[in-house]
N, C-alpha and C positions, 0 to 999 in steps of 0.2 A: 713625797720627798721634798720639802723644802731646805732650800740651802740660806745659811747663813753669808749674807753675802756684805761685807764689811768694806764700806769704800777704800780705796788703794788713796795712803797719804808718802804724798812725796817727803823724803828729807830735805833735811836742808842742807846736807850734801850735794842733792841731787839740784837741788835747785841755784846750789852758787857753779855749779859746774856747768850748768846750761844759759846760766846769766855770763858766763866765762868763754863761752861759747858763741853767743847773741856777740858779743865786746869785739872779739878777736875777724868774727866772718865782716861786721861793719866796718873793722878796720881796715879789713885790706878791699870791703867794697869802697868804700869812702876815699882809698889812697890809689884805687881806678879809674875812680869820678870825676875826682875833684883834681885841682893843679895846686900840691899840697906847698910845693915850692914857688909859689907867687908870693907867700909872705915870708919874710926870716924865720917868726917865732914860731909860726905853724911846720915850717919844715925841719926846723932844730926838734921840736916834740915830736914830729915824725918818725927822724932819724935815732932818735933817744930810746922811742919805743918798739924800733921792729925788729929789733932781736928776740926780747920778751916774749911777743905778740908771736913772731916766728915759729918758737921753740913754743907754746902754747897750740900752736897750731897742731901740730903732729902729738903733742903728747895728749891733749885733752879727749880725741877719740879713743886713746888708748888706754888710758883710764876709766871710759866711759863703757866701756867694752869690758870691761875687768869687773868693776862694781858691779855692770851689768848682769855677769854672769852669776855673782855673789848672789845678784837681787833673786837669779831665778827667773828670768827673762820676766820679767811684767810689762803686757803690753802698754798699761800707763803709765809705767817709767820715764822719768825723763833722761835718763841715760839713753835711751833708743833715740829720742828728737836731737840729744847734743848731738851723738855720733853719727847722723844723718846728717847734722849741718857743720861737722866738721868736715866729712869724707868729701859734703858735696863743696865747701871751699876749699879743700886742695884739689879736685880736684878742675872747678873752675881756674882757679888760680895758675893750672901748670898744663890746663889746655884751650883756656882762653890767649887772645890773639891771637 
């Protein structure tokens, strides 16, 4: 019994939603890190973008989790890797410090 076994290609769905992903968790590592209001213009873009970034936070798993199911769970999804690093920054996010 030989199985046809045909590598798993990501879309490119999957792959702007994880790059959307990577964007959003460095953001709010980055505005943990760093003292993003030591310069004006870094903390005007800051401020600019963390509602965006906010409301990405939460919905990007949820989306990620939906296709996901679409996809038929595949374990080389990248749907599984987004919604693993969106779960895990909210949930460092709201039980850090």
């Amino acid at each position: 019994m030989k199985e046809n076994s045909i590598p798993f290609k990501n879309s490119s769905t999957s792959k702007l939603v994880f790059v959307l992903s990577i964007i959003v968790s460095g953001y709010w590592w980055l505005g943990q890190v760093i003292n993003v209001y030591s310069f004006a213009l870094v903390g005007a873009i800051f401020e600019i973008l963390w509602l965006p970034v906010l409301a990405m936070l939460f919905v990007l798993p949820i989306i990620s989790m939906i296709l996901l199911l679409r996809e038929k769970v595949n374990i080389r999804s990248l749907y599984i890797y987004s919604t693993l690093l969106g779960i895990s920054t909210i949930l460092i996010m709201l039980l850090g410090k």
